[in-house]
mmCIF file of the N, C-alpha and C atoms, coordinates in Angstrom:
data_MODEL
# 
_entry.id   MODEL 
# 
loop_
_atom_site.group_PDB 
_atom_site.id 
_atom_site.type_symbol 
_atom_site.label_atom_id 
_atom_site.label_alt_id 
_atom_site.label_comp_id 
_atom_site.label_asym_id 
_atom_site.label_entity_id 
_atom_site.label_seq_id 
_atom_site.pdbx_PDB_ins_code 
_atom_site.Cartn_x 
_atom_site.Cartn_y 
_atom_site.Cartn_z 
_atom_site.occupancy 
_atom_site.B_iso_or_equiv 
_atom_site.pdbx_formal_charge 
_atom_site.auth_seq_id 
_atom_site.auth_comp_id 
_atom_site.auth_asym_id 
_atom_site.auth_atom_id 
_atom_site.pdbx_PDB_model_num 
ATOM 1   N N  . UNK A 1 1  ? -0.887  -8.079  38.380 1.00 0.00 ? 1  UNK A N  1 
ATOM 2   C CA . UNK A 1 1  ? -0.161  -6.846  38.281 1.00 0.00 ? 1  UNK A CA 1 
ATOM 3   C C  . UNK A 1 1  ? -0.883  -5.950  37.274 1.00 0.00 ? 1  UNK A C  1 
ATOM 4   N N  . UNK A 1 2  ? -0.792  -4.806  37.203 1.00 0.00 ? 2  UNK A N  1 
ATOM 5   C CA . UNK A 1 2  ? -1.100  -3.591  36.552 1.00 0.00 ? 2  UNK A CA 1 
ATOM 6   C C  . UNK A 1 2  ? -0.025  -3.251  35.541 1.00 0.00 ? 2  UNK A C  1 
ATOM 7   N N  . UNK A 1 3  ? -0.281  -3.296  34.253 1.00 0.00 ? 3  UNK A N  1 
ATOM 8   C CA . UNK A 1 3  ? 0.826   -2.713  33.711 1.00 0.00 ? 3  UNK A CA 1 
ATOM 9   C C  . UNK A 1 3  ? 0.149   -1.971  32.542 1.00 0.00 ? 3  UNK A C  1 
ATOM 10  N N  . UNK A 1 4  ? 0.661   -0.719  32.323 1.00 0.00 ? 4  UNK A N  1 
ATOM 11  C CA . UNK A 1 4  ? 0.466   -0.127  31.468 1.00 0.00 ? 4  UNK A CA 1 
ATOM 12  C C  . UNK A 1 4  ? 1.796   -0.013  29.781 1.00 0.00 ? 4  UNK A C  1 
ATOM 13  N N  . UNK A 1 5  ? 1.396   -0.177  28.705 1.00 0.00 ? 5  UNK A N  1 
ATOM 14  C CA . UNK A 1 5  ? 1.647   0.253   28.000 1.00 0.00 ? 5  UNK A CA 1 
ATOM 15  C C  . UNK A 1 5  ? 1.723   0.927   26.912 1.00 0.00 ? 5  UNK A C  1 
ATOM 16  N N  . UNK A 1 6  ? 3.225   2.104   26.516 1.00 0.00 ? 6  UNK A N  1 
ATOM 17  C CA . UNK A 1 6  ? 2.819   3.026   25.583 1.00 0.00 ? 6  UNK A CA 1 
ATOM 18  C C  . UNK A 1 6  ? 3.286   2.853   24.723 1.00 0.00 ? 6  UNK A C  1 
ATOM 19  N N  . UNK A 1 7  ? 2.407   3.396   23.500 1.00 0.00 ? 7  UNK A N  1 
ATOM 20  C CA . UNK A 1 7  ? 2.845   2.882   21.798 1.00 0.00 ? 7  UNK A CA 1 
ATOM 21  C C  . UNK A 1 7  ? 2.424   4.340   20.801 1.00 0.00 ? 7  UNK A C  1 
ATOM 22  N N  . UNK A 1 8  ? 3.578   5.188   21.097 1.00 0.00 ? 8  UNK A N  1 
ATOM 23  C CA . UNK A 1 8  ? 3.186   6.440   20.571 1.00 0.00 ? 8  UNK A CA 1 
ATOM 24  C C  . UNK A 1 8  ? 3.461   6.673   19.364 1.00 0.00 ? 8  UNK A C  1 
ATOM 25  N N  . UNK A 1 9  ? 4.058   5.417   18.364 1.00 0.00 ? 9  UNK A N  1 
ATOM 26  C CA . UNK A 1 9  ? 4.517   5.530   17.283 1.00 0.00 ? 9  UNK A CA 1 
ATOM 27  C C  . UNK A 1 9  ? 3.703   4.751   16.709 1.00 0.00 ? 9  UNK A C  1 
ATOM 28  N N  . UNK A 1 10 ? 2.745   4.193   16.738 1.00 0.00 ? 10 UNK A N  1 
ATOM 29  C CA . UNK A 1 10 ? 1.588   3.010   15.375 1.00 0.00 ? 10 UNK A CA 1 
ATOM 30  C C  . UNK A 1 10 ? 0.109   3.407   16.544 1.00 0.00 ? 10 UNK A C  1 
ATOM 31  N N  . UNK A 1 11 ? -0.516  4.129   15.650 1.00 0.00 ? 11 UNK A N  1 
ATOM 32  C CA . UNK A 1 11 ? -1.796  4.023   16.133 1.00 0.00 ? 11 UNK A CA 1 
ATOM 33  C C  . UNK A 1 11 ? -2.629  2.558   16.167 1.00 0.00 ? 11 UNK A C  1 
ATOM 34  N N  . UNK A 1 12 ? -3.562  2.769   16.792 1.00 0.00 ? 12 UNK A N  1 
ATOM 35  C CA . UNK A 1 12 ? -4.061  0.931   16.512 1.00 0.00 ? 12 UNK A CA 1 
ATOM 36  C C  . UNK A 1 12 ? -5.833  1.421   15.877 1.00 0.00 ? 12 UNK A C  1 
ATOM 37  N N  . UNK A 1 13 ? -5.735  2.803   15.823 1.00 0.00 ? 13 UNK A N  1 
ATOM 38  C CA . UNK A 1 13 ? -7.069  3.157   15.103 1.00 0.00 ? 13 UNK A CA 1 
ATOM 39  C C  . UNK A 1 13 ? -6.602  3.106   13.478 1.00 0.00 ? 13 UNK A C  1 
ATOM 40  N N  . UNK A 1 14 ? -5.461  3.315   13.368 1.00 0.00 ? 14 UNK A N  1 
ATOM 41  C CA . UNK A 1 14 ? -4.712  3.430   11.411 1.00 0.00 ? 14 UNK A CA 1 
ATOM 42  C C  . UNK A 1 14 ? -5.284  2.194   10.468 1.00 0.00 ? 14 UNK A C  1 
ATOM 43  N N  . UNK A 1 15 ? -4.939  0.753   11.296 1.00 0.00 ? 15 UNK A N  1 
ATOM 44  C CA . UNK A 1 15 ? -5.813  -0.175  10.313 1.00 0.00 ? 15 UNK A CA 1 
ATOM 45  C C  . UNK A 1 15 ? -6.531  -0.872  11.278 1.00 0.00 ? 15 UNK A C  1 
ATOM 46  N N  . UNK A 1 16 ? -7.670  -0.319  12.181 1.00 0.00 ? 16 UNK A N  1 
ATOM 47  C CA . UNK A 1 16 ? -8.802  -0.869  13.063 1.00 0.00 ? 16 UNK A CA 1 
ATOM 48  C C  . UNK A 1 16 ? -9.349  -2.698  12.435 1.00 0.00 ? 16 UNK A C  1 
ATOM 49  N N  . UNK A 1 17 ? -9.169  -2.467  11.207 1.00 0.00 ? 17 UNK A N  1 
ATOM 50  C CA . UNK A 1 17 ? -10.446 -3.025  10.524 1.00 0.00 ? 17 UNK A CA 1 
ATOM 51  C C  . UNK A 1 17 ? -9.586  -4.185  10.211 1.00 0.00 ? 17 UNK A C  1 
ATOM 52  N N  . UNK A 1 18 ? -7.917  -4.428  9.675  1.00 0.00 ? 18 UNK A N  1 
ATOM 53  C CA . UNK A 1 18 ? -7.459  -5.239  9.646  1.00 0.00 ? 18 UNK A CA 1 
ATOM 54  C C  . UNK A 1 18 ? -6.704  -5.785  10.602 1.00 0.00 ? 18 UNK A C  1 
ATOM 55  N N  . UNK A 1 19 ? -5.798  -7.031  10.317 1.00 0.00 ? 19 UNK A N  1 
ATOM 56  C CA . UNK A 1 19 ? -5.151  -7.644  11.763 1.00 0.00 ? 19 UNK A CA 1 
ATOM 57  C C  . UNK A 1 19 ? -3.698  -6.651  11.870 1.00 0.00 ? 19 UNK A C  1 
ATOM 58  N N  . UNK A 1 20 ? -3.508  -6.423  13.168 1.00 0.00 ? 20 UNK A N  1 
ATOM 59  C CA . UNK A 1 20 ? -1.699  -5.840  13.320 1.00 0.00 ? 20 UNK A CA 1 
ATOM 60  C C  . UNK A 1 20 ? -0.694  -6.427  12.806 1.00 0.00 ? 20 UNK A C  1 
ATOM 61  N N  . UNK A 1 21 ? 0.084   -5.415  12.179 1.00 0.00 ? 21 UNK A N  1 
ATOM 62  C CA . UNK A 1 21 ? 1.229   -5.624  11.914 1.00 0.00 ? 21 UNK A CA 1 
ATOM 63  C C  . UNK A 1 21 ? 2.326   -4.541  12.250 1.00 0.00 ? 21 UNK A C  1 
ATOM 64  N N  . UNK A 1 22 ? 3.758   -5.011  12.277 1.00 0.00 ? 22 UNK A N  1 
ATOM 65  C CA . UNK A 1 22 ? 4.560   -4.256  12.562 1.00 0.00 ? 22 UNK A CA 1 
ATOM 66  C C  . UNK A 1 22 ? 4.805   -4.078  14.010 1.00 0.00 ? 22 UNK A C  1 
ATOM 67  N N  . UNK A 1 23 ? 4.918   -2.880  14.225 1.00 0.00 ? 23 UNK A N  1 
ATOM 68  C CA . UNK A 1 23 ? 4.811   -2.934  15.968 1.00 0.00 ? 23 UNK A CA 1 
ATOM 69  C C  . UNK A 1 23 ? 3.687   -2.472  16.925 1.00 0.00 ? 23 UNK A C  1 
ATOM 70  N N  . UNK A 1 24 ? 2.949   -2.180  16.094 1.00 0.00 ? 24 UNK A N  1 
ATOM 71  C CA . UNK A 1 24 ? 0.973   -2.858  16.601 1.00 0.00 ? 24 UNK A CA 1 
ATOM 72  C C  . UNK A 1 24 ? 0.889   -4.248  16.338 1.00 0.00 ? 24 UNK A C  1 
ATOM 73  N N  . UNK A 1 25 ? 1.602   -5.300  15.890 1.00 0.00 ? 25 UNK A N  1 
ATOM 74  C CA . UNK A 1 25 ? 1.428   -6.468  16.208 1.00 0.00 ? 25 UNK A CA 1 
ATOM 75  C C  . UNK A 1 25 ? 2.325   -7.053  17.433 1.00 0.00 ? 25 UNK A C  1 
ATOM 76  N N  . UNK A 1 26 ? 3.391   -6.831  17.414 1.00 0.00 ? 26 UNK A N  1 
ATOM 77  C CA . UNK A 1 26 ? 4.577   -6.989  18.698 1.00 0.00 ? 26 UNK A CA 1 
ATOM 78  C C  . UNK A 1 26 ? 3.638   -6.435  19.769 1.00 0.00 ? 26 UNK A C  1 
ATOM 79  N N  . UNK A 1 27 ? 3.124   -4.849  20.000 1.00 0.00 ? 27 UNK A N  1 
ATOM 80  C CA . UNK A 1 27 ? 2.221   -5.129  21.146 1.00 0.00 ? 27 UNK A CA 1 
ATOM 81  C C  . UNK A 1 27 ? 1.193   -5.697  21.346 1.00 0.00 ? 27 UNK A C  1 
ATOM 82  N N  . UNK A 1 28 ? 0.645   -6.214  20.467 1.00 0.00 ? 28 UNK A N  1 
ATOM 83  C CA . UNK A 1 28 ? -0.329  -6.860  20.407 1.00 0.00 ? 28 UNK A CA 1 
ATOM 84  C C  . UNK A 1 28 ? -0.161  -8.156  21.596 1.00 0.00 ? 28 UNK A C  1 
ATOM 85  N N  . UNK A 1 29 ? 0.659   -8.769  20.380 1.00 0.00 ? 29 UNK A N  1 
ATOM 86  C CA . UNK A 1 29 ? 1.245   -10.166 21.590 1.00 0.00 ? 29 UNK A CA 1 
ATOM 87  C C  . UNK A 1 29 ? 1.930   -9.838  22.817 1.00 0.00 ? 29 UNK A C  1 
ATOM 88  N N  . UNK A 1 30 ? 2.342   -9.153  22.718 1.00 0.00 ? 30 UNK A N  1 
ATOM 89  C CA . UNK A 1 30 ? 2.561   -8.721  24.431 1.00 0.00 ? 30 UNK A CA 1 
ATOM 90  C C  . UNK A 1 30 ? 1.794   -8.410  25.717 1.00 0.00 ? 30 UNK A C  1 
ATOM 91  N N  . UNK A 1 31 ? 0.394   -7.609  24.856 1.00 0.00 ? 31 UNK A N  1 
ATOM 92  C CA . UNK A 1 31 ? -0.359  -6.728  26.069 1.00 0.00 ? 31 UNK A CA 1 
ATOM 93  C C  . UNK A 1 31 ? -1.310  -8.730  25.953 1.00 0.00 ? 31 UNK A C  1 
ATOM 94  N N  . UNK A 1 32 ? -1.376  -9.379  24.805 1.00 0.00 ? 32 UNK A N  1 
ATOM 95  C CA . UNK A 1 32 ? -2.320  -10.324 24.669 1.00 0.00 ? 32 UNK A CA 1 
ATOM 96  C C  . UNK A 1 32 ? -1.471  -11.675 25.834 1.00 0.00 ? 32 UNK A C  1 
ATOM 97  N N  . UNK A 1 33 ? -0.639  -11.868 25.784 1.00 0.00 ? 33 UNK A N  1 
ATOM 98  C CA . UNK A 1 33 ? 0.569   -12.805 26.761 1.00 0.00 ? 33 UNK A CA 1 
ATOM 99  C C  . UNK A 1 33 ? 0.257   -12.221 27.862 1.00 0.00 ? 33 UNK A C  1 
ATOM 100 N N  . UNK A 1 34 ? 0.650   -11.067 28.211 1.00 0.00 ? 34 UNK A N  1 
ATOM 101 C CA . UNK A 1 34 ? 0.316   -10.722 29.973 1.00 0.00 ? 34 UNK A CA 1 
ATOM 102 C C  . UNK A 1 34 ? -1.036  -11.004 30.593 1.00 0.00 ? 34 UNK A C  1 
ATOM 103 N N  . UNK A 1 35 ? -2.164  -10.261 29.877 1.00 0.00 ? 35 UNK A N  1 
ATOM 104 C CA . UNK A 1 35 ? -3.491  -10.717 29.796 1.00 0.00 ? 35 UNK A CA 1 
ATOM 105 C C  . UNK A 1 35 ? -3.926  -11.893 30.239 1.00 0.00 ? 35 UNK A C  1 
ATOM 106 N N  . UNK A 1 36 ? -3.228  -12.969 29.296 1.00 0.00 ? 36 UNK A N  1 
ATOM 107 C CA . UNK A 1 36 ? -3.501  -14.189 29.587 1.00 0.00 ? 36 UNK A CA 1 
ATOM 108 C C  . UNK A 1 36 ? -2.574  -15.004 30.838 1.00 0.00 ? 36 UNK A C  1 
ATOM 109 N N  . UNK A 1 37 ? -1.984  -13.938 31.064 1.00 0.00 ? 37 UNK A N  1 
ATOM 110 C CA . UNK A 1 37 ? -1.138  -14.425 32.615 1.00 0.00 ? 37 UNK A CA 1 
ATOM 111 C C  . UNK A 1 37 ? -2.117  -14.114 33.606 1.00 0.00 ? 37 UNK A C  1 
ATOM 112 N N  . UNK A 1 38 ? -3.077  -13.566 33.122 1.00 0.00 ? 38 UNK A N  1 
ATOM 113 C CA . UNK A 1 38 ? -3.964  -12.830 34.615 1.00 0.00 ? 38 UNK A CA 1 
ATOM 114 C C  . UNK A 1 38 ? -3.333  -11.357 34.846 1.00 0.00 ? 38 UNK A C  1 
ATOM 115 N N  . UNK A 1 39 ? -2.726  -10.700 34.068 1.00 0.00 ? 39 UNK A N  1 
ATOM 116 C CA . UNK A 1 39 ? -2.607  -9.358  34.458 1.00 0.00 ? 39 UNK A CA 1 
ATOM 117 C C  . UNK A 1 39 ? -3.840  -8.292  33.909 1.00 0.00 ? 39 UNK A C  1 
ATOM 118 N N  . UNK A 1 40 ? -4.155  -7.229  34.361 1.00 0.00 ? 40 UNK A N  1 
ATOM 119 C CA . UNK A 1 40 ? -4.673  -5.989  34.116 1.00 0.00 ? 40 UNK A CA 1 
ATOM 120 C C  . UNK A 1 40 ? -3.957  -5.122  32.999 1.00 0.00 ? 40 UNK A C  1 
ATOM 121 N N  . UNK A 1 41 ? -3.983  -5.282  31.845 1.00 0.00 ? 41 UNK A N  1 
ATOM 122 C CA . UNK A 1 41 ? -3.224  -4.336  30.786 1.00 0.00 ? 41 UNK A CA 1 
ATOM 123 C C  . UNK A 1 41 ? -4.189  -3.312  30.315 1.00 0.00 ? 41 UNK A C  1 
ATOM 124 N N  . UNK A 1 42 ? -3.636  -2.434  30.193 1.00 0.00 ? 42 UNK A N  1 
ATOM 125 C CA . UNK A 1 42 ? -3.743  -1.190  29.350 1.00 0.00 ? 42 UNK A CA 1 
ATOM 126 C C  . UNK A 1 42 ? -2.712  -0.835  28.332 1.00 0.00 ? 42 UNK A C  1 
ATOM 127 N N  . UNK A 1 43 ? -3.534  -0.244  26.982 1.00 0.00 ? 43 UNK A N  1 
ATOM 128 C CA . UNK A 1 43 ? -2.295  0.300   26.307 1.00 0.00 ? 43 UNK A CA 1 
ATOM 129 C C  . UNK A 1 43 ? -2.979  1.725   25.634 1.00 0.00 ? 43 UNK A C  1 
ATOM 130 N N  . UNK A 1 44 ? -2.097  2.392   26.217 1.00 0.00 ? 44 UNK A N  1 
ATOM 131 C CA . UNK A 1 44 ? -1.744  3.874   25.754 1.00 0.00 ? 44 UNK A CA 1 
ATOM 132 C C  . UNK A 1 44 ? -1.439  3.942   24.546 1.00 0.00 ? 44 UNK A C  1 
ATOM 133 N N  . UNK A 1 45 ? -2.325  4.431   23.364 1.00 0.00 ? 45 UNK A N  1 
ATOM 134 C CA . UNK A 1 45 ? -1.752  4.850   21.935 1.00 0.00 ? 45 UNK A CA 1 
ATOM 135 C C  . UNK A 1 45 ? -2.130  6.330   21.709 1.00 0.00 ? 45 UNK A C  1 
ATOM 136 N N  . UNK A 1 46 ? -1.566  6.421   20.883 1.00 0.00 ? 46 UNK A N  1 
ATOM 137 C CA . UNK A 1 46 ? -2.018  7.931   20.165 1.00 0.00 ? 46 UNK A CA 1 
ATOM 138 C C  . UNK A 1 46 ? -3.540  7.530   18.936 1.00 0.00 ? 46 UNK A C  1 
ATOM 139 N N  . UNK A 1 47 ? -3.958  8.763   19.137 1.00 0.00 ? 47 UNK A N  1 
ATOM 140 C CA . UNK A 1 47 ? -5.343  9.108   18.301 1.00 0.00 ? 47 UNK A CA 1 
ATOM 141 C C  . UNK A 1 47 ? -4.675  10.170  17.290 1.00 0.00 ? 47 UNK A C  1 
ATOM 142 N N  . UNK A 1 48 ? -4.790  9.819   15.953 1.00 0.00 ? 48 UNK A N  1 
ATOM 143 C CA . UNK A 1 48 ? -4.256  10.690  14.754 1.00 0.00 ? 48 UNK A CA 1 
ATOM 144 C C  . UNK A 1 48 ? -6.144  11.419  14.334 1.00 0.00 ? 48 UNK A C  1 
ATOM 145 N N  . UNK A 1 49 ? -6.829  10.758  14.364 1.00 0.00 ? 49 UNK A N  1 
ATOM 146 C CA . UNK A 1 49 ? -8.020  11.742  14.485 1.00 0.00 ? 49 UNK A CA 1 
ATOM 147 C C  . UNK A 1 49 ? -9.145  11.862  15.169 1.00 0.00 ? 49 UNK A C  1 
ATOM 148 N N  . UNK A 1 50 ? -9.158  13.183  15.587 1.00 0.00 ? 50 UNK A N  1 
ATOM 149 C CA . UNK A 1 50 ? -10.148 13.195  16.899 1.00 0.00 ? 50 UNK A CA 1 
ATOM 150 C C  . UNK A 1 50 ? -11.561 12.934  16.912 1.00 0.00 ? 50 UNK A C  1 
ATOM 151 N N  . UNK A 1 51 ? -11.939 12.684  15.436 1.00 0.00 ? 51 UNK A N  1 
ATOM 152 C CA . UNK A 1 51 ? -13.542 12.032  15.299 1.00 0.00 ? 51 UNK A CA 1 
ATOM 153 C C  . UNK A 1 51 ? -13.709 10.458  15.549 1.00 0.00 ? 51 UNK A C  1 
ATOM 154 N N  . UNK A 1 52 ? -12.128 10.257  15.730 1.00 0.00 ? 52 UNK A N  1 
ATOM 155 C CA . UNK A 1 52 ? -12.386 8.736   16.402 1.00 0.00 ? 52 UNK A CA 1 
ATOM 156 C C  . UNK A 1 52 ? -12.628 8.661   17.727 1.00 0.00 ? 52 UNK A C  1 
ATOM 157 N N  . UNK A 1 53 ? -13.381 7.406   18.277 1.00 0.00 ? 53 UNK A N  1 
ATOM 158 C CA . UNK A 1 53 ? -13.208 6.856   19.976 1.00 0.00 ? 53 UNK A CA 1 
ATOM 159 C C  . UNK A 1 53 ? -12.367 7.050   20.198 1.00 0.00 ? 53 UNK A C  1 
ATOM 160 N N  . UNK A 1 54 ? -12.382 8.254   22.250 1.00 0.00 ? 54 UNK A N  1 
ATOM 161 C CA . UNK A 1 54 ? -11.194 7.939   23.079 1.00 0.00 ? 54 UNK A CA 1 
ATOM 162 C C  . UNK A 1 54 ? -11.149 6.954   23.529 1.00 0.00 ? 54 UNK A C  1 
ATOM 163 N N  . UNK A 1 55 ? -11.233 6.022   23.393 1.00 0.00 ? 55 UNK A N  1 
ATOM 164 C CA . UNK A 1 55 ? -10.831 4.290   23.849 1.00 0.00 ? 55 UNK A CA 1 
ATOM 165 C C  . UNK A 1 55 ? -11.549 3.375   23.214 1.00 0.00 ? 55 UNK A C  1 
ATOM 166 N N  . UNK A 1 56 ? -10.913 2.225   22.942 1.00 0.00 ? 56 UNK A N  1 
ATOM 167 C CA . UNK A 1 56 ? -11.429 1.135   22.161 1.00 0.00 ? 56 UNK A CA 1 
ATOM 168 C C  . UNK A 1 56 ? -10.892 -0.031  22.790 1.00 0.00 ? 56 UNK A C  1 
ATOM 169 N N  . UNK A 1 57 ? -11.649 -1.152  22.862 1.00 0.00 ? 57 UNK A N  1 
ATOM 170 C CA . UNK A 1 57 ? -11.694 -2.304  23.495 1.00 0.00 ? 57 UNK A CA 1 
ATOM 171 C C  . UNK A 1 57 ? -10.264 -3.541  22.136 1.00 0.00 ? 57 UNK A C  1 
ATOM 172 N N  . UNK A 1 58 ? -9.351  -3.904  22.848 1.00 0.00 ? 58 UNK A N  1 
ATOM 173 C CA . UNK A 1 58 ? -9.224  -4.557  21.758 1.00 0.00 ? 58 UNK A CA 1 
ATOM 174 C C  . UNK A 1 58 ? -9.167  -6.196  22.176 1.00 0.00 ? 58 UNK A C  1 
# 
């Protein structure tokens, strides 16, 4: 299955460098659980600055 999800409230560029927490960690394990079901995930976040990558692998 295809599923997309959106997380317009915790960027996942804010702490790139450390591990998630909060509710960049809750999706974390979520988009990471489906994944490992064999699904196709995407997740939609917001970019707080535009000199960052439009997309990042996580």
């Amino acid at each position: 299955m295809r599923v997309g999800l959106v997380c317009a409230h915790a960027s996942s560029y804010r702490h790139a460098d450390g591990p998630p927490v909060g509710t960049r960690q809750h999706i974390a394990r979520v988009a990471a659980e489906l994944a490992e079901r064999g699904h196709d995930v995407r997740l939609y976040d917001r970019r707080d600055d535009p000199s960052l990558p439009a997309t990042m692998n996580v």
